[in-house]
C-alpha positions as CSV (number, residue, x, y, z in Angstrom):
1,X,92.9,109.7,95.2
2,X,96.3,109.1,93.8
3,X,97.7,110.4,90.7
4,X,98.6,108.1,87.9
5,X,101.3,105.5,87.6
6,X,103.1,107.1,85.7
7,X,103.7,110.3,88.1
8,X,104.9,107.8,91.0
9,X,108.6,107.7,90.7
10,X,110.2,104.4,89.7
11,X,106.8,103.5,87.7
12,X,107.4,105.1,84.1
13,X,103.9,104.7,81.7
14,X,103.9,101.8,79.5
15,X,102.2,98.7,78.9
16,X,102.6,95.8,80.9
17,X,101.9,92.2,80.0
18,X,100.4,89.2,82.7
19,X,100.8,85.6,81.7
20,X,98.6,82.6,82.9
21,X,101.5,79.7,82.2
22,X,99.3,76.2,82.0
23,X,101.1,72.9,80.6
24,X,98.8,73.1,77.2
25,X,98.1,76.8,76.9
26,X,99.4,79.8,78.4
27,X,96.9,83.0,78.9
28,X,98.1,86.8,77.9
29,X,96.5,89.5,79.0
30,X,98.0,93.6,78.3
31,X,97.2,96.4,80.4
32,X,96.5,100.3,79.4
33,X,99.6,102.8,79.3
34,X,98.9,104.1,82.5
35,X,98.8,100.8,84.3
36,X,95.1,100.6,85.4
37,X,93.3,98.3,83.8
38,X,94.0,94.5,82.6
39,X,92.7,93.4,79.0
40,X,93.0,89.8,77.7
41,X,95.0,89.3,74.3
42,X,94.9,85.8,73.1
43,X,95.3,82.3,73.9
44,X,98.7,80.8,72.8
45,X,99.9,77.3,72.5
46,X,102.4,76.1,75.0
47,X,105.0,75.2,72.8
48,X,105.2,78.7,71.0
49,X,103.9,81.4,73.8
50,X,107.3,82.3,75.3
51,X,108.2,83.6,71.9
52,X,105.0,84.8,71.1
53,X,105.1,86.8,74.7
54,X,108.2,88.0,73.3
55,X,107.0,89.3,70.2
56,X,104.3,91.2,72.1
57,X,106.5,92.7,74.5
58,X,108.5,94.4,71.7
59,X,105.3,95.1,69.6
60,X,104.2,97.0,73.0
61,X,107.3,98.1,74.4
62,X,106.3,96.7,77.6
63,X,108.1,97.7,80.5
64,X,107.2,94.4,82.8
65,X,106.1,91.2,82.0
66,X,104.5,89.8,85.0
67,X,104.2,85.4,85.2
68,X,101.9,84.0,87.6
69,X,103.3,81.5,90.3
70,X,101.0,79.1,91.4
71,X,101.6,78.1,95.6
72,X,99.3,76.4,97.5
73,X,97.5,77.7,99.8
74,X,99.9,76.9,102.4
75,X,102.4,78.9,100.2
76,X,104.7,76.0,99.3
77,X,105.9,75.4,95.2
78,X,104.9,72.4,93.3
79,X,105.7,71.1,89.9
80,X,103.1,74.0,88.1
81,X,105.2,76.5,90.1
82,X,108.6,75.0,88.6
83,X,107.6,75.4,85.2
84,X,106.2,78.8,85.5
85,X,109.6,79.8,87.0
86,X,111.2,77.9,83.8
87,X,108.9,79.9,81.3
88,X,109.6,83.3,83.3
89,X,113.5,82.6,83.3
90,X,112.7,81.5,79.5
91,X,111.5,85.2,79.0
92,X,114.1,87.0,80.5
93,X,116.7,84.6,78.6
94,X,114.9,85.9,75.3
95,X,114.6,89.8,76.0
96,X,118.3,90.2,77.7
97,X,119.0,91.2,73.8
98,X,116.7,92.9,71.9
99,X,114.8,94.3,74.9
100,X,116.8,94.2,78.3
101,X,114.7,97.3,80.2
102,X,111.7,95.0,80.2
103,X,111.6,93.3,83.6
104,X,110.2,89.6,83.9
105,X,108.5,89.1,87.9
106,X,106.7,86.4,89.4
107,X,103.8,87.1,91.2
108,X,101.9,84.7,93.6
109,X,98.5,83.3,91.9
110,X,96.8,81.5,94.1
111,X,93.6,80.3,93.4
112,X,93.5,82.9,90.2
113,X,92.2,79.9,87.7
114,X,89.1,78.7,90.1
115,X,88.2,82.7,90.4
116,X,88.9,82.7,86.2
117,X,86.6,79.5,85.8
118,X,83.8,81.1,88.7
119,X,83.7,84.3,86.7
120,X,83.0,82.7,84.0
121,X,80.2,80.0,85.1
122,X,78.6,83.1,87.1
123,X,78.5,85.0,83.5
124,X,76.8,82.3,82.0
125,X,79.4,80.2,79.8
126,X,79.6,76.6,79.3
127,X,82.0,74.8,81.2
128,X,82.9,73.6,78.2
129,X,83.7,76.6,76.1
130,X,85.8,77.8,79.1
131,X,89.1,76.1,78.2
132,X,89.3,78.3,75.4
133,X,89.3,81.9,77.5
134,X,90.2,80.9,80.9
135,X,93.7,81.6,80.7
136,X,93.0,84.6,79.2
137,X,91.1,85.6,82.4
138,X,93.7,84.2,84.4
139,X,96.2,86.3,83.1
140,X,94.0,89.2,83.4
141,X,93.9,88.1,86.9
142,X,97.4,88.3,87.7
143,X,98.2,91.7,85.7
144,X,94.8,93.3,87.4
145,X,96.2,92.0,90.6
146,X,100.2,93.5,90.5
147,X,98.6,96.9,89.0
148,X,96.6,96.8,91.8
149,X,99.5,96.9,93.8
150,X,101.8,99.3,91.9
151,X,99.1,101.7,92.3
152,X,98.5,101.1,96.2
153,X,102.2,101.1,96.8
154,X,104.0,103.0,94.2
155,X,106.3,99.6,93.5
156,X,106.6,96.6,91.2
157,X,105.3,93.4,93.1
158,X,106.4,90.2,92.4
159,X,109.9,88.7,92.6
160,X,112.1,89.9,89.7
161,X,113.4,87.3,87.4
162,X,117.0,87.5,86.2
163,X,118.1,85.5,83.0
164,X,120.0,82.3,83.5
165,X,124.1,82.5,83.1
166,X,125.6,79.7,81.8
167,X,128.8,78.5,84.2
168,X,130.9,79.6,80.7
169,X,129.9,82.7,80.5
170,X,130.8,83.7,84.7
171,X,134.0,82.4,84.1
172,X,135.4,84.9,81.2
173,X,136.9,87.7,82.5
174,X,135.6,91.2,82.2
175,X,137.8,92.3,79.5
176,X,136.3,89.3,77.7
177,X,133.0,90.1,77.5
């Protein structure tokens, strides 16, 4: 058995954070210091959850924020995978200040809200009553899932996220900035 995270090099301890991005609500979900075990946090509206991620991710000092990106099964990005890409690059955008150590990654989701909706029927909650959890469960899908992997490969998963550069910006010189 493997030692935790936090002994594999490149994987310090620390929180991370998984996000379930949905057009009306977005799902967050924390895990332990030492990487092992996804939680659920809240549900947050769309229009407010990047900065509400935010906000968490200081709170916690998180060291990665991981977005789901839903493919098809075939692998190929729609519009859902577009805006999760927007909302990670969003992130990144917001923490390159106050928190730029914390890393933003996408990590492939497929089929992670039908398993969130059949764990929840096969519980024994209403269909009904699952709008207001299953991105919650989601999300704890997708964190479970990449600390699944850092553990069984000693790496971050997912594709890092760098925040956006506005034309202006590459354009000054170094001296400049």
């Amino acid at each position: 058995m493997s030692g935790p995270v936090d002994e594999q090099p490149g994987l310090p301890r620390g929180v991370r954070l998984g996000v379930d991005v949905g057009d009306v609500r977005v799902g967050l979900a924390r895990s332990d210091l030492d990487g092992l075990i996804a939680t659920p946090v809240e549900t947050l509206g769309r229009d407010t959850a990047a900065r509400r991620v935010l906000e968490e991710a200081l709170e916690l000092e998180a060291h990665v924020i991981m977005v789901g990106l839903p493919r098809s099964l075939s692998g190929a990005e729609g519009a859902a995978a577009e805006k999760a890409r927007a909302f990670a690059a969003e992130l990144a955008t917001l923490l390159e200040t106050p928190s730029p150590q914390t890393e933003v990654r996408l990590i492939d989701e497929r089929l992670t809200t039908v398993s969130a909706h059949r764990a929840l029927h096969s519980s024994g909650r209403k269909g009904r009553r699952h709008r207001q959890v299953v991105d919650q469960v989601a999300a704890v899908m997708i964190l479970q899932q990449a600390l699944d992997l850092e553990r069984s490969s000693g790496r971050r998963g997912g594709e890092l996220v760098e925040a956006p550069h506005h034309p202006a910006e590459q354009d000054r010189t170094e001296e400049e900035r």
